[in-house]
N, C-alpha and C positions, 0 to 999 in steps of 0.2 A: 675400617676395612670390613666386606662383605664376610663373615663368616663361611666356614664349609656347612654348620645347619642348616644356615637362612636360605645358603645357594641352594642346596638340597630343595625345601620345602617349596621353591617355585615348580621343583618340576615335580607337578602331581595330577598329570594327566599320562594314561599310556602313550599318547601321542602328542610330543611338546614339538610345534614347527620351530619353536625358538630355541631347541635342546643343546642345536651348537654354537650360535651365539655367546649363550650363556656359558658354556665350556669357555670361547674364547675371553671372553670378560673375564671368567675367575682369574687364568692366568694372566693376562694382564693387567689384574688390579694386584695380583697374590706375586707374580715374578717378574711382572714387568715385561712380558712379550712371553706370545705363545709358543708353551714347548712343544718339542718335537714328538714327544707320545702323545700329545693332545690332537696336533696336527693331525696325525696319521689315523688317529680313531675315527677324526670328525671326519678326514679323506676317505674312508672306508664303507661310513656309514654314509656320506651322502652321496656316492658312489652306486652304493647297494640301493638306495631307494629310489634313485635314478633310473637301476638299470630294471629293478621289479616293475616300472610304470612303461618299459617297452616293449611290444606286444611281439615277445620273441623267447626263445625257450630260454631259461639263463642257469647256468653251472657255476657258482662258484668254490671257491677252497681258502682258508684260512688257520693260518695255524696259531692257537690261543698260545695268550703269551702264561707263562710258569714264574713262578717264584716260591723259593721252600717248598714244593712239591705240592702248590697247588696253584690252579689254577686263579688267574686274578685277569682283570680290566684296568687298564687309567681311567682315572674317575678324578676330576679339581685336585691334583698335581700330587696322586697317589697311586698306586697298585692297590686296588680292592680284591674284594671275595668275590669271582664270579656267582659260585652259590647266591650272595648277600643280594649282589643284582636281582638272578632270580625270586628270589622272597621277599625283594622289594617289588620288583613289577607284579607280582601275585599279590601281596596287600593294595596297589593302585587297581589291580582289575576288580577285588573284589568292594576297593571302595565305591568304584564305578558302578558295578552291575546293583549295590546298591541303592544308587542314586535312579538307574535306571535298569528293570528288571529284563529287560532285552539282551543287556550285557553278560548275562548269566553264565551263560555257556566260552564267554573270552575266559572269566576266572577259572572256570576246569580248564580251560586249554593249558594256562599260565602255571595252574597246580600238575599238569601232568609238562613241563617246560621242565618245574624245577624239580621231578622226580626222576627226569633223562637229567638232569646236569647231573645229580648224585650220581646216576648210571656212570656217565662220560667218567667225573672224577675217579671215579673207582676203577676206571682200567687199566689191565696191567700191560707192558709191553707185546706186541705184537696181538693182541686181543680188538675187534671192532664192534661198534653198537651200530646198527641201520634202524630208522623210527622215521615215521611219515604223519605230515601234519595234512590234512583232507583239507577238501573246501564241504563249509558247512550247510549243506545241500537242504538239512533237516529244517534248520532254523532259516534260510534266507527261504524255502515255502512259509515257514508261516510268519517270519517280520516282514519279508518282501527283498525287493532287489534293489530299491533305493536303501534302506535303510543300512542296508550290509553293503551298500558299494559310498556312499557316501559318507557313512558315518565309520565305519569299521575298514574301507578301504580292501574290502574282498574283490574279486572281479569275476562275477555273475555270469557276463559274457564267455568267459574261457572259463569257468572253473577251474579256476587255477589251485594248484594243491604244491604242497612238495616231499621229494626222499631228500633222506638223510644218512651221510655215514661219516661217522666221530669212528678216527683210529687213534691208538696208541703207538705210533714207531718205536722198532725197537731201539731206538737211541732215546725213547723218551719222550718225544712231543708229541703234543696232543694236536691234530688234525679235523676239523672242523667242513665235510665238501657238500653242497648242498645241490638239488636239479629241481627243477620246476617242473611239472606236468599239468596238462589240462585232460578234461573230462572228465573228472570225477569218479570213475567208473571200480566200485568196489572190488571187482575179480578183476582186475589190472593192479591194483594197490596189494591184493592179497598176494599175486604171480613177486610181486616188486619184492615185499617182505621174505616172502619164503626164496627169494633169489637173497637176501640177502642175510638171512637165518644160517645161510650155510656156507658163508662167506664171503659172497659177491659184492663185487666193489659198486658205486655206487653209478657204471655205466652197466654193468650187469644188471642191476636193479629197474637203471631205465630200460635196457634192452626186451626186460620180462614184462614189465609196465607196457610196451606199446606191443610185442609179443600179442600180450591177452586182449590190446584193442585190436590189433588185426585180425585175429582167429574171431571173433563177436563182430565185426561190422565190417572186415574187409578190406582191402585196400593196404596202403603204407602208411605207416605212423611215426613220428617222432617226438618224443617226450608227449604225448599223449594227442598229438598236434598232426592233423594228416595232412602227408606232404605233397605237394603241386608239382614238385618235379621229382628227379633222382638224389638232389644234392640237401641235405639239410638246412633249416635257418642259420645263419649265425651267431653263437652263442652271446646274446646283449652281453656278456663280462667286457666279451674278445670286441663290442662294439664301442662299450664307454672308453678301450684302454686304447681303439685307434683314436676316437676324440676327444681324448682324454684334457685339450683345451678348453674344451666347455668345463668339465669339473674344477681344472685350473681355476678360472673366469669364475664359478663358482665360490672355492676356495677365499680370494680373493677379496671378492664383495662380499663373503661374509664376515670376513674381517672389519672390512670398510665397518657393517655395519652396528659391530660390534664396538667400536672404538669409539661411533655417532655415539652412544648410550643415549639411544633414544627411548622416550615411553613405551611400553610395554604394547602396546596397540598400534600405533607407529611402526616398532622394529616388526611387530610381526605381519603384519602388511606388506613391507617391506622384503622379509625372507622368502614369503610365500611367492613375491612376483617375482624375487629373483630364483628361484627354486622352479618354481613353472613356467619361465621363462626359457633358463637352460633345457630344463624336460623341454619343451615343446618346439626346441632348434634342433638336439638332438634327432626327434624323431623324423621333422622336416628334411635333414641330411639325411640319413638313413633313407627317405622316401626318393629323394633325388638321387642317390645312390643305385637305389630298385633301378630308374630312369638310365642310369647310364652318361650321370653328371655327375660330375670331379667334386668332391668340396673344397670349399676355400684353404689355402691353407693360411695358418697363422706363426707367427713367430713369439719368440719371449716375450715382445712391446705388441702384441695383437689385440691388448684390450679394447683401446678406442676400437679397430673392426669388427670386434665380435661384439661391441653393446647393440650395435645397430639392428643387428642379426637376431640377436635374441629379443629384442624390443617385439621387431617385426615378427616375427613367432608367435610370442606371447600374445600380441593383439590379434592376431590371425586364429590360432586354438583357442583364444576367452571366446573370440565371435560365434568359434562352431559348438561351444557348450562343451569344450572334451575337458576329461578328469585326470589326474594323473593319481593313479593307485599305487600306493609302496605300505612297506611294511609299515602298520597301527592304523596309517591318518590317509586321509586323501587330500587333495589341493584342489581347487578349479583355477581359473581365474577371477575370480571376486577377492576384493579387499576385506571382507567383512571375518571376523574376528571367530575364531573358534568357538563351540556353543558347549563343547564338552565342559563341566563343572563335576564336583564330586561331593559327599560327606564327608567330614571327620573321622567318623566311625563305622567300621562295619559289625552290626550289632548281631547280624542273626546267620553270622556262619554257623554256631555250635546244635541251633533250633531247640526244639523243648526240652523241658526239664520230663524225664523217665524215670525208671529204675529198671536195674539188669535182674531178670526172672532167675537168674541160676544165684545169683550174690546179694540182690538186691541196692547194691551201690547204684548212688544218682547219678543219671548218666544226662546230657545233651545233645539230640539230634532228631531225627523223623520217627517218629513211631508206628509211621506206615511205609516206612521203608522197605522193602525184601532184604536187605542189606544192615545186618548191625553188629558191633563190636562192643566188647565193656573194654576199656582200661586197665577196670580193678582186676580181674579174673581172668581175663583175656579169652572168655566166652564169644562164640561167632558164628553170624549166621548167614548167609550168602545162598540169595533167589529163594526167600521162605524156608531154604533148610540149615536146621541145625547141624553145622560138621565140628565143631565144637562145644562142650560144654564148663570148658576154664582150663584144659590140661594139655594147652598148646604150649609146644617149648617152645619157639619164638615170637616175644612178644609185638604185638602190631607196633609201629609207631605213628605219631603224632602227625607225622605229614599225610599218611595212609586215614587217619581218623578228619582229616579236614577234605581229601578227597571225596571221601563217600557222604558223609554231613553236606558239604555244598555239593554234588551233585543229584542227591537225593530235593535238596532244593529248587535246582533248576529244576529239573524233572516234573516236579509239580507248577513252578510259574508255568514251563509251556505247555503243561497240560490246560492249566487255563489258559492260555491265551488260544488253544487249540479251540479248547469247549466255544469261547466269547465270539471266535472266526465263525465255526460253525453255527451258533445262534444268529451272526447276522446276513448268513447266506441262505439259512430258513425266514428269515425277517422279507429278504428279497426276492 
């Protein structure tokens, strides 16, 4: 029997197409049929990346599950450390940007992830945290817009971005609501935040967000999305849960193809066509919908009608080249095998060997930083000035010393990669 290490070690890519497969396998080879918190996770999550690849505003809410007063995930037929998740996707982003120095700036994102999860855990009843994840405007100028739409699964075209608001209820759960916005537009994101600094829920947040795009370019906005008529889009959540048969249909065949334990190259061939399959009937309904055409309907036994449907989809969107974007990964229609690979190690988070000017303790990090801390002394410097020199009462911690070390990092790849750009536009 498959181990929980071994399972673990397959998924070490941020974006595993085979992620629930392999859920379904553990318990099925570990219980004998898949349980029902497994279920519900994988329902969730391929639900969620479903509904991110439909070019519609999407709102959801989730409320994390608790146990002993922390926050946990099922994970191969246990209640984990949410935290643990975090500091595990943050060692895969940094093995990644590793391997490839493009990825640099996921690892900050992933290190400022698991610095809101401590936030989130820490609140107390009736208390909310609002935080907003940007689209990376910076970086997809200088990788480009292939590189960030297909390899990172951003979407260029809409600048898609998102708010966030994690509450505490005063009964105790931790609440999870998340809204999509496009445009990018940094004085819309600053109006969102300071709507929600002072305790605006997280439709207040949007309300300020297209607020500030219609004061700056006019017109009506929605979730950053300017509207064509009086009535807003439909929120993709409120679109997957009317067709909520394709996720079925989904669900389903992944099972099926879980159970094949086919090669590893096979099943993911396999997940990919049925995953972009669904996506690409989906949005086909939705488009006949626009049209003012009923969709089929299906019953419990609807599989046989809906393989067809999705078939025909699937070869219809591979034809037109369309992508389907979700959270980490994207999909086309091609069989061809993810190209994502990683290190073993990530060796150059801590950067050079120093010494602290006020202690002299060896220290690891950029020594042209504007940005430095010691450990020993707890000396610190921030934007070339000194505001401490050791006799800080709260000591930094360790999570705070790997944000500024790796972003002092990136900061320099894309400076080169900024300088290399610029040299071959003088070249031309």
């Amino acid at each position: 029997m498959e181990t929980v290490q071994k399972a673990e070690l397959k998924a070490e890519k941020s974006f595993d197409v085979l992620a629930s497969v392999r859920l379904f396998q553990y318990d099925l080879m570990d219980f004998g049929a898949i349980r029902p918190e497994t279920r519900q996770r994988v329902y969730d999550e391929e639900a969620s990346y479903i509904a991110e690849g439909v070019n519609r505003p999407l709102h959801t809410e989730f409320t994390l599950h608790q146990q002993d007063g922390q926050l946990v995930y099922f994970h191969l037929g246990q209640w984990r450390s949410y935290i643990g998740s975090l500091a595990n996707n943050l060692l895969i982003a940094q093995r990644e940007a590793e391997a490839d120095g493009r990825r640099g700036f996921m690892a900050e994102r992933a290190a400022s992830d698991l610095e809101i999860g401590y936030q989130i855990t820490a609140l107390q009843p009736g208390e909310k945290l609002a935080f907003k994840s940007e689209f990376p405007q910076a970086e997809c100028d200088i990788y480009g817009e292939d590189f960030m739409s297909k390899e990172l699964a951003f979407q260029p075209a809409r600048k898609m971005g998102f708010l966030y608001e994690a509450e505490k209820t005063p009964d105790g759960r931790t609440i999870l609501r998340s809204q999509t916005v496009d445009g990018n537009d940094p004085e819309a994101y600053a109006a969102a935040m300071e709507s929600g600094s002072r305790g605006g829920s997280i439709d207040d947040m949007r309300e300020a967000y297209d607020a500030a795009m219609q004061s700056k370019y006019g017109g009506e906005f929605f979730a950053g999305r300017r509207l064509e008529g009086s009535v807003p889009e439909e929120n993709a959540w409120s679109a997957i849960a009317r067709h909520h048969y394709l996720i079925d249909y989904l669900m389903e065949q992944t099972e099926v193809i879980a159970r094949q334990n086919l090669p590893d190259e096979a099943a993911e061939a396999a997940k990919k066509r049925l995953t972009y399959g669904v996506w690409a009937r989906l949005k086909e309904t939705l488009d006949e919908e626009s049209l003012g055409i009923a969709p089929a309907e299906y019953g419990n036994t609807g599989g046989d009608s809906i393989q067809p449907q999705i078939e025909a989809a699937y070869q219809l969107a591979a034809a037109r080249g369309e992508t389907l974007f979700g959270c980490g990964g994207a999909i086309t229609g091609e069989n061809a095998a993810m190209q994502a690979t990683t290190k073993d190690i990530f060796e150059s988070i801590f950067g050079k060997k120093m010494s602290c000017p006020f202690c002299g303790t060896t220290q690891y990090g950029d020594p042209c930083s504007p940005n430095q801390f010691c450990k020993a002394c707890e000396a610190k410097v921030e934007n070339g000035k000194v505001v401490s020199t050791g006799r800080r009462q709260i000591r930094k911690g360790f999570f705070e010393v790997i944000v500024e070390e790796f972003s002092a990092w990136n900061r320099k790849y894309k400076l080169e990669q900024e300088q290399k750009k610029e040299k071959l536009q003088n070249k031309a």
